[in-house]
PDB file of N, CA, C, O and CB in Angstrom:
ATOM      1  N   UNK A   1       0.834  -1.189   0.000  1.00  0.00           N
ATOM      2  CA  UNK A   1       0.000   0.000   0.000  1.00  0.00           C
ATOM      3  C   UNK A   1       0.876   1.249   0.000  1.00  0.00           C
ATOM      4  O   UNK A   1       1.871   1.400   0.709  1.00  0.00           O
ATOM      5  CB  UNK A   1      -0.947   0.000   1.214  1.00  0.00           C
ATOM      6  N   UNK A   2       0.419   2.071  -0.824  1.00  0.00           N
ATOM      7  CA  UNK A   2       1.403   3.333  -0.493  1.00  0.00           C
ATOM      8  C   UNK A   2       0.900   4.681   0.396  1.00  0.00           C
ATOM      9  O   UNK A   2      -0.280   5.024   0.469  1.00  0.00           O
ATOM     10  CB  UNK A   2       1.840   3.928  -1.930  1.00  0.00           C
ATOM     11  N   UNK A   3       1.686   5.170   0.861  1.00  0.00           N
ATOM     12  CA  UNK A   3       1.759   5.920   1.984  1.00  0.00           C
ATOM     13  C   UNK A   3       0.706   7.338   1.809  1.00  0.00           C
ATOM     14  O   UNK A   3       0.343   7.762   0.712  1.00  0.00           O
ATOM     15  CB  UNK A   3       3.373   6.260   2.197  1.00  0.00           C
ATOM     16  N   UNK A   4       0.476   7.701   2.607  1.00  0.00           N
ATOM     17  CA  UNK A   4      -0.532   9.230   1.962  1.00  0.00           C
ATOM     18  C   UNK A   4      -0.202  10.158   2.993  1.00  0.00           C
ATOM     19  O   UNK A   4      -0.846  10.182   4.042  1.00  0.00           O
ATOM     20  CB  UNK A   4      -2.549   9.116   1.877  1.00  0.00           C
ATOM     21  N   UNK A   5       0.779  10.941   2.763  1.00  0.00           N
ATOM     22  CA  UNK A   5       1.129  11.832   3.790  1.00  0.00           C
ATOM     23  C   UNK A   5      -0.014  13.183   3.972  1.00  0.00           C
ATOM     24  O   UNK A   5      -0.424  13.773   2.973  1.00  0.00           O
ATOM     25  CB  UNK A   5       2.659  12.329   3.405  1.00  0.00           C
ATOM     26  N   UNK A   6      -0.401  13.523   5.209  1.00  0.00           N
ATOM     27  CA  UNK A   6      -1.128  14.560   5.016  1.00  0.00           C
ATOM     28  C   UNK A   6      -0.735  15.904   6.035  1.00  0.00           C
ATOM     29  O   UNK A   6      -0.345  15.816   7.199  1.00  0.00           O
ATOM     30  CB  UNK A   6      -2.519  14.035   5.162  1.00  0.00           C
ATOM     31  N   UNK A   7      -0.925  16.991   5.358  1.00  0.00           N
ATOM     32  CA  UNK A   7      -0.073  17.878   6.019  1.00  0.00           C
ATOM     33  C   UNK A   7      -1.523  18.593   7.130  1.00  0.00           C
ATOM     34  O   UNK A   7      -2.705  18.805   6.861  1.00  0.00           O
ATOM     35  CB  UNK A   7       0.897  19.105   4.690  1.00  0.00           C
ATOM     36  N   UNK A   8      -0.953  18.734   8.028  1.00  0.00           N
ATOM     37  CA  UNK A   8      -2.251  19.800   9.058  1.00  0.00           C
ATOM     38  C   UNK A   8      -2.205  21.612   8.408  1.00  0.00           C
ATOM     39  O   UNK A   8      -1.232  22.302   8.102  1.00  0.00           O
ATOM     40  CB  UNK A   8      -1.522  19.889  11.395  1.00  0.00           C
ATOM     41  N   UNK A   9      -3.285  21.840   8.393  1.00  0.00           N
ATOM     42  CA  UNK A   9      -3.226  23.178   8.215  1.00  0.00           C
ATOM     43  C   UNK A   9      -3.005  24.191   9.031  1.00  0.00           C
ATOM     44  O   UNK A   9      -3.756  23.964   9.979  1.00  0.00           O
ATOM     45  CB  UNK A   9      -4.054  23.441   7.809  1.00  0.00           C
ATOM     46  N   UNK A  10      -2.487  25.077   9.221  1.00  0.00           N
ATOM     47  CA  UNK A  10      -1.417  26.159   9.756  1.00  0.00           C
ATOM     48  C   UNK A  10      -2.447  27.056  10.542  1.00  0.00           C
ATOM     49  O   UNK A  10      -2.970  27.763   9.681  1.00  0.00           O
ATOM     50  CB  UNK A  10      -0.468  27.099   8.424  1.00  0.00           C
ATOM     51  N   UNK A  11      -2.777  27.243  11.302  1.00  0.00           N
ATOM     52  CA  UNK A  11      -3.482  28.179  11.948  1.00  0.00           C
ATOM     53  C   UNK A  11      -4.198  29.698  11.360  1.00  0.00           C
ATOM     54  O   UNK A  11      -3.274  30.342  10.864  1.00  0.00           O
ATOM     55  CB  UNK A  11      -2.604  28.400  12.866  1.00  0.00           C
ATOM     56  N   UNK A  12      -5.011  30.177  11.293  1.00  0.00           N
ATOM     57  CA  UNK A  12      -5.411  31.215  10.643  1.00  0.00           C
ATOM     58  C   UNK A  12      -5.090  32.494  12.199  1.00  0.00           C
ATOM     59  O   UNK A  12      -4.519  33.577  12.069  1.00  0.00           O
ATOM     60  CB  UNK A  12      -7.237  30.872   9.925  1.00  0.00           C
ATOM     61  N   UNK A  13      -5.381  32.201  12.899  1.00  0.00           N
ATOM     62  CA  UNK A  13      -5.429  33.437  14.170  1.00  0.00           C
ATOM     63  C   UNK A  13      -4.137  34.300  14.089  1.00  0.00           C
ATOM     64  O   UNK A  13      -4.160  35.530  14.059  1.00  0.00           O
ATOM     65  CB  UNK A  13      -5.458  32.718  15.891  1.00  0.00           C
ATOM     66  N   UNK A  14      -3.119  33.616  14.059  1.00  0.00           N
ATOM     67  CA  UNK A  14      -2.005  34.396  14.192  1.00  0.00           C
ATOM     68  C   UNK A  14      -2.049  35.614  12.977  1.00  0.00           C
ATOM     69  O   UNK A  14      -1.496  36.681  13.239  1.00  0.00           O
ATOM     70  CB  UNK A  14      -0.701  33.396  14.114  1.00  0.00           C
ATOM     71  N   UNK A  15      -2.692  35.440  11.694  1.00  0.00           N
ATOM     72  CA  UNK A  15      -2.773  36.270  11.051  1.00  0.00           C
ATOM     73  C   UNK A  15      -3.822  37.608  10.850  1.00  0.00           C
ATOM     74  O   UNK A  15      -3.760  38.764  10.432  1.00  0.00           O
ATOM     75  CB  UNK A  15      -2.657  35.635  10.350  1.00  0.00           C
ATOM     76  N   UNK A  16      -4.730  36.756  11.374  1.00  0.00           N
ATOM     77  CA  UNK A  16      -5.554  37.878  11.910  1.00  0.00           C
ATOM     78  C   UNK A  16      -4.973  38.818  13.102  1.00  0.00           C
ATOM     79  O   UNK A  16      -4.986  40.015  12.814  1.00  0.00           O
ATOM     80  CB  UNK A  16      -6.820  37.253  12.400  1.00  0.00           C
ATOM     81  N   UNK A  17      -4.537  38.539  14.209  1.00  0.00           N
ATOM     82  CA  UNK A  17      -4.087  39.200  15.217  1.00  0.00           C
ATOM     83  C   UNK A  17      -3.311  40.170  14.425  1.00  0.00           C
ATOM     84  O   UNK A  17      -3.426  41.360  14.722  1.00  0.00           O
ATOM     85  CB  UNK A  17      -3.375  38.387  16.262  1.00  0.00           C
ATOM     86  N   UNK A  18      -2.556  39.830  13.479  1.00  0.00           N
ATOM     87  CA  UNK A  18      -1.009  40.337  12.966  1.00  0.00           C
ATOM     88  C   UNK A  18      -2.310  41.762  12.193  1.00  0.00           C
ATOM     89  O   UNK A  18      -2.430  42.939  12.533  1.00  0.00           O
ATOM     90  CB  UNK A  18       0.376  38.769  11.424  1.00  0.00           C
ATOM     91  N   UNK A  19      -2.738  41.315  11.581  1.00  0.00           N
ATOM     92  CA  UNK A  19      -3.665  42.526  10.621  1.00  0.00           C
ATOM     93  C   UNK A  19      -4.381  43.837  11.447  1.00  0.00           C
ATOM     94  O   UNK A  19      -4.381  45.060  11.310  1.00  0.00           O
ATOM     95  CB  UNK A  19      -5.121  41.658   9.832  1.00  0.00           C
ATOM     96  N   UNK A  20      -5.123  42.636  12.590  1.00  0.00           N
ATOM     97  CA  UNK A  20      -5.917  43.803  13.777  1.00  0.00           C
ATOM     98  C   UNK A  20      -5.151  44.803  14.505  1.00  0.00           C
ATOM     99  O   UNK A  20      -5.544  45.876  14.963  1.00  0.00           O
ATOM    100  CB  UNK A  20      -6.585  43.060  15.040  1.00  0.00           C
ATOM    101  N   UNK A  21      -3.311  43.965  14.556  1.00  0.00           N
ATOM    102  CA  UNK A  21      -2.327  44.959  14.829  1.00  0.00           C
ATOM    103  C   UNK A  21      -1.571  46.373  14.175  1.00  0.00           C
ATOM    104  O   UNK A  21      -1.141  47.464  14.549  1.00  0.00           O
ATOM    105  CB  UNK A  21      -1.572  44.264  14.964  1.00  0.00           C
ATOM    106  N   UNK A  22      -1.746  45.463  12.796  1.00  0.00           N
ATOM    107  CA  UNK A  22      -1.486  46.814  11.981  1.00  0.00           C
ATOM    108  C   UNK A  22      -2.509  48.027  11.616  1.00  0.00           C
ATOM    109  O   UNK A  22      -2.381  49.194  11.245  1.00  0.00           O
ATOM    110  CB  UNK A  22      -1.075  46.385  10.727  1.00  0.00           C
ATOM    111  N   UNK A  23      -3.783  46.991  11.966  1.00  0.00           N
ATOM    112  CA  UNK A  23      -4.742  48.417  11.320  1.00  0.00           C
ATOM    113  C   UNK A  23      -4.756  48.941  12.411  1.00  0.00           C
ATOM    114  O   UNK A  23      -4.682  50.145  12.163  1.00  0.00           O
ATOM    115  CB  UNK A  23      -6.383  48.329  10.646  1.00  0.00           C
ATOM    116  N   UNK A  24      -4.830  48.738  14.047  1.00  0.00           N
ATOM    117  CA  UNK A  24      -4.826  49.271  15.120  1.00  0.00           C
ATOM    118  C   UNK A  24      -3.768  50.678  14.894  1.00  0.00           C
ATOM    119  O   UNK A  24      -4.100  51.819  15.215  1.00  0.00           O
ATOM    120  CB  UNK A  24      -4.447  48.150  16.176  1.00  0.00           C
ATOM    121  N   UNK A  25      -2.650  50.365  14.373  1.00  0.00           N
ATOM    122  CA  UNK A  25      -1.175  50.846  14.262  1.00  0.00           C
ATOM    123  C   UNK A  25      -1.862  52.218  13.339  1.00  0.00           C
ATOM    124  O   UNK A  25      -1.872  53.395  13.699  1.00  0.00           O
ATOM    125  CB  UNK A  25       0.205  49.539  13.326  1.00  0.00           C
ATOM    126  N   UNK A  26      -2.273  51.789  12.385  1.00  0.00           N
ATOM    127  CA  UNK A  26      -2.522  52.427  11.310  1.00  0.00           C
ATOM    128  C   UNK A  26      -3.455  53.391  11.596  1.00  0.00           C
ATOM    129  O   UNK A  26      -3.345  54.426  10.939  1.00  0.00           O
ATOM    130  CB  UNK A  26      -2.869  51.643  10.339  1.00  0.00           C
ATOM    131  N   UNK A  27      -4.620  53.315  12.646  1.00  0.00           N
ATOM    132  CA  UNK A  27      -5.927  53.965  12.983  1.00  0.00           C
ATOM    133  C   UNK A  27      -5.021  54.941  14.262  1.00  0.00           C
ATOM    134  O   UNK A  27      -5.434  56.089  14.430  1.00  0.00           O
ATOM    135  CB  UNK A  27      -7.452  52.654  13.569  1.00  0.00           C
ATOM    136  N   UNK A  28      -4.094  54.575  14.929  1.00  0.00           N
ATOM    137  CA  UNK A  28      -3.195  55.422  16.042  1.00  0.00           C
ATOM    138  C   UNK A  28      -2.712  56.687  15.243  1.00  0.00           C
ATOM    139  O   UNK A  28      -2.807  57.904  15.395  1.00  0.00           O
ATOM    140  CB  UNK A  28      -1.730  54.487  16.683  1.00  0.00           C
ATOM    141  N   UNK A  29      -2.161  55.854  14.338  1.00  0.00           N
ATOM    142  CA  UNK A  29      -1.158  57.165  13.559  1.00  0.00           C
ATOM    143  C   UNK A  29      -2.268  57.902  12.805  1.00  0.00           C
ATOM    144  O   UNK A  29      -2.084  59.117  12.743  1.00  0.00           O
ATOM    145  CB  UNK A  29       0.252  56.566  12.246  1.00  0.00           C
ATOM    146  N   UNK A  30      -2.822  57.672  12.512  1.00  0.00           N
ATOM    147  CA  UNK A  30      -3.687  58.361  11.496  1.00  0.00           C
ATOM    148  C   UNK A  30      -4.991  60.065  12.627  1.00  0.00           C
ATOM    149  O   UNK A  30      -5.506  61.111  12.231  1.00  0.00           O
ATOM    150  CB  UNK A  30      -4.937  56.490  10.644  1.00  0.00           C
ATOM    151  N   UNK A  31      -4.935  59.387  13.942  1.00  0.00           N
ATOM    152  CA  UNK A  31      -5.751  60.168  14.769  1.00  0.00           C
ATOM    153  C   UNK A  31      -4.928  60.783  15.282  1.00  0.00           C
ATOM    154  O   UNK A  31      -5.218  61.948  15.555  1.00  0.00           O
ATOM    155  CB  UNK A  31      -6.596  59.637  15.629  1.00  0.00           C
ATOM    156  N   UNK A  32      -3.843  60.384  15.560  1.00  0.00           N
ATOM    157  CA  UNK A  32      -2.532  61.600  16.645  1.00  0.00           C
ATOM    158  C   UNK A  32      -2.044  62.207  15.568  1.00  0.00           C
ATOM    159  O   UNK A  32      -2.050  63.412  15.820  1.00  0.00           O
ATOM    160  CB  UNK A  32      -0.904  60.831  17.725  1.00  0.00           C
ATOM    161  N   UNK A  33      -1.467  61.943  14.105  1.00  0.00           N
ATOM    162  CA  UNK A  33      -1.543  62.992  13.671  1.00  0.00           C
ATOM    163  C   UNK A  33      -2.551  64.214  13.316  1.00  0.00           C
ATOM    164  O   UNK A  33      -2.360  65.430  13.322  1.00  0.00           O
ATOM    165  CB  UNK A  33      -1.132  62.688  13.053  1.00  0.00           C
ATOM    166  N   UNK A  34      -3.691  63.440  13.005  1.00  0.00           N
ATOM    167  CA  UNK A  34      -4.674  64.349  12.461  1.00  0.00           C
ATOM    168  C   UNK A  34      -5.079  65.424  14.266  1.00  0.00           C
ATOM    169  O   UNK A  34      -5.458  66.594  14.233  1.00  0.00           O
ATOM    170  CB  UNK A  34      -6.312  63.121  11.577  1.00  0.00           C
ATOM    171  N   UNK A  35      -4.913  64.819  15.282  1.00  0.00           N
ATOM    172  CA  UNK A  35      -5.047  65.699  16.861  1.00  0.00           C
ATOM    173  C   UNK A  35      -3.788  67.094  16.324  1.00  0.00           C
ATOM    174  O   UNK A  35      -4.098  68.285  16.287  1.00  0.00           O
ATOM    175  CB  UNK A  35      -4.243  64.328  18.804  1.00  0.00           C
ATOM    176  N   UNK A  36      -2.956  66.761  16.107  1.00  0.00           N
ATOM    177  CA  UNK A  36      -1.422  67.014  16.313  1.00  0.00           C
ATOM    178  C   UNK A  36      -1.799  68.327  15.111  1.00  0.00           C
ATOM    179  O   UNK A  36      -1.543  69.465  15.502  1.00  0.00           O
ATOM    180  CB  UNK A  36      -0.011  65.419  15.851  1.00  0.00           C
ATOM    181  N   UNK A  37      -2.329  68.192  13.835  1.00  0.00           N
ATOM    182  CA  UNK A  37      -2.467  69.346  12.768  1.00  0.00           C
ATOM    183  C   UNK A  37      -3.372  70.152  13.900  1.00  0.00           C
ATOM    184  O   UNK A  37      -2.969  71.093  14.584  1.00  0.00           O
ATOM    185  CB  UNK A  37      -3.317  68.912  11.006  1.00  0.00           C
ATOM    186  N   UNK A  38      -5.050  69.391  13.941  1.00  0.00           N
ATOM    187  CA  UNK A  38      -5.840  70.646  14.790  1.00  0.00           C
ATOM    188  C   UNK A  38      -5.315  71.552  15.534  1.00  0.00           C
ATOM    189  O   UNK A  38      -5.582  72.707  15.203  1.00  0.00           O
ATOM    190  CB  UNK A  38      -6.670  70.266  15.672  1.00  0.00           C
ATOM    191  N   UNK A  39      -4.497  71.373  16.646  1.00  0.00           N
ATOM    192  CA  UNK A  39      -3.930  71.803  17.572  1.00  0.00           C
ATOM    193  C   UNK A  39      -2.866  72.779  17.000  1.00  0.00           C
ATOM    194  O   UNK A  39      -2.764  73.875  17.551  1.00  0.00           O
ATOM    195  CB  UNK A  39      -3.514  70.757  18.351  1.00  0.00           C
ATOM    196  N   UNK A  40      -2.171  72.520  16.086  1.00  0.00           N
ATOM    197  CA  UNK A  40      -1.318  73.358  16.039  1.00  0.00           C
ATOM    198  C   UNK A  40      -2.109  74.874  15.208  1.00  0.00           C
ATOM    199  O   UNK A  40      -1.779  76.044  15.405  1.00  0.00           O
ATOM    200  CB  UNK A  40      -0.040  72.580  15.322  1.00  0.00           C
ATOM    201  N   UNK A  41      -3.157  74.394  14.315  1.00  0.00           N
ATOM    202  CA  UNK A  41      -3.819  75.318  13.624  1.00  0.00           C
ATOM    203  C   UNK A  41      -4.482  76.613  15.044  1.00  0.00           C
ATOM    204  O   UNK A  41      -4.517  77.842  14.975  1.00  0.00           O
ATOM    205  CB  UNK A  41      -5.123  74.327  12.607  1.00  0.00           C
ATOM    206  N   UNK A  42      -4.821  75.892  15.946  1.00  0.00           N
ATOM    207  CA  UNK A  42      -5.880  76.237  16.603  1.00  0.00           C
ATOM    208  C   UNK A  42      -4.994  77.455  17.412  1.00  0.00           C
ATOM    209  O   UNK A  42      -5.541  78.530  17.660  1.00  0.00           O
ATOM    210  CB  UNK A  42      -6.657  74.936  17.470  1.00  0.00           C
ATOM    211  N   UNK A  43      -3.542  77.184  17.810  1.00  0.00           N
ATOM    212  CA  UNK A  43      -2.556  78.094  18.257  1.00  0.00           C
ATOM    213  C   UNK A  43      -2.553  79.444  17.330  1.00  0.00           C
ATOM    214  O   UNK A  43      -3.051  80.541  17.582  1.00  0.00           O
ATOM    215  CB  UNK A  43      -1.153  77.347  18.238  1.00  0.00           C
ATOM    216  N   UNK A  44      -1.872  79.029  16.241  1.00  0.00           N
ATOM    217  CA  UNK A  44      -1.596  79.596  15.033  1.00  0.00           C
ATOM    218  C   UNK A  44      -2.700  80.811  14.694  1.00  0.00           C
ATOM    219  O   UNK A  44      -2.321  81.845  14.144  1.00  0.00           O
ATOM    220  CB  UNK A  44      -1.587  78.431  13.970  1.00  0.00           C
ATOM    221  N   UNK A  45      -4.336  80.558  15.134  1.00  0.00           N
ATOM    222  CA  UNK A  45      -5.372  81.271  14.803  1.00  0.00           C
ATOM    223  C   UNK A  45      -4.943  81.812  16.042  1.00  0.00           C
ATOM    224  O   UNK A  45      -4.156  82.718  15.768  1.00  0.00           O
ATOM    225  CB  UNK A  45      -6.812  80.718  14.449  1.00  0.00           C
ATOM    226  N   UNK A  46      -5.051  81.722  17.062  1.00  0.00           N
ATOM    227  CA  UNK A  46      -5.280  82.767  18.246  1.00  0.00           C
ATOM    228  C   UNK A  46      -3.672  83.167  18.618  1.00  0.00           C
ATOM    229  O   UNK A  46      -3.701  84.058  19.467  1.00  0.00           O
ATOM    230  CB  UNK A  46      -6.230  81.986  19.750  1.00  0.00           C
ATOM    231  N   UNK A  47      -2.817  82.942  18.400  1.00  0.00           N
ATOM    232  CA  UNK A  47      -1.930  83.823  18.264  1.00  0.00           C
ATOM    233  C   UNK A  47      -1.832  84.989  17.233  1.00  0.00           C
ATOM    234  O   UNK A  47      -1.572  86.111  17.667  1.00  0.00           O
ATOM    235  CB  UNK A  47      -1.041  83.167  18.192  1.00  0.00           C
ATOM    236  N   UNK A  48      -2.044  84.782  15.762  1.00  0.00           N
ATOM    237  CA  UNK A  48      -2.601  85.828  15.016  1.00  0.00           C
ATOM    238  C   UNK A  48      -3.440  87.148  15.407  1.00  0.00           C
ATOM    239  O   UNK A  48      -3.078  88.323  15.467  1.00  0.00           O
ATOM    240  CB  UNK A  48      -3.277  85.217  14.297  1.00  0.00           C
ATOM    241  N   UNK A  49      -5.186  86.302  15.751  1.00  0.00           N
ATOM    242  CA  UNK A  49      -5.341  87.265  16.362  1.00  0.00           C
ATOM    243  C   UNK A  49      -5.525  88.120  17.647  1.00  0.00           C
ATOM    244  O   UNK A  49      -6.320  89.025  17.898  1.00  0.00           O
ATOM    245  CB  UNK A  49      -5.748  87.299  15.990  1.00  0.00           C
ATOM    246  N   UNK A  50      -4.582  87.574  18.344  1.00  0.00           N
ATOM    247  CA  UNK A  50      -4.032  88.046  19.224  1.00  0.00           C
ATOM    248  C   UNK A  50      -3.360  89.525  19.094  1.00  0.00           C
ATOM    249  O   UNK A  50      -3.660  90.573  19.664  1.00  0.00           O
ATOM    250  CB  UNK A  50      -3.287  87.129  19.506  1.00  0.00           C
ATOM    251  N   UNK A  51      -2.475  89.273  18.263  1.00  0.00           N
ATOM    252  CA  UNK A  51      -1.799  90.477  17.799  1.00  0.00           C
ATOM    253  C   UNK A  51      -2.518  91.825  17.085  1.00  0.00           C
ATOM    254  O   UNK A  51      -1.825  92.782  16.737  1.00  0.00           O
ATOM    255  CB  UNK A  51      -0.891  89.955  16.885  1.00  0.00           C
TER     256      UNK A  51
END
């Protein structure tokens, strides 16, 4: 009889985690910069008219 090797399939989770990490990553950077423009605009106006 000949042999029938069968391979197990590889886990799917680890790749998901890996994705939920980057978009996490991706949704961080994307809000602290966009905080980081407001803020500086918001100076920028009331120092103007300030003067």
């Amino acid at each position: 009889m000949a042999e029938i090797k069968i391979e197990k399939k590889r886990p799917v989770w680890p790749w998901i985690v890996a994705l939920l990490l980057i978009a996490a990553l991706i949704y961080y950077v994307f809000v602290n910069d966009h905080e980081t423009h407001s803020e500086n605009s918001v100076e920028i106006e009331n120092s103007t008219s300030a003067q």
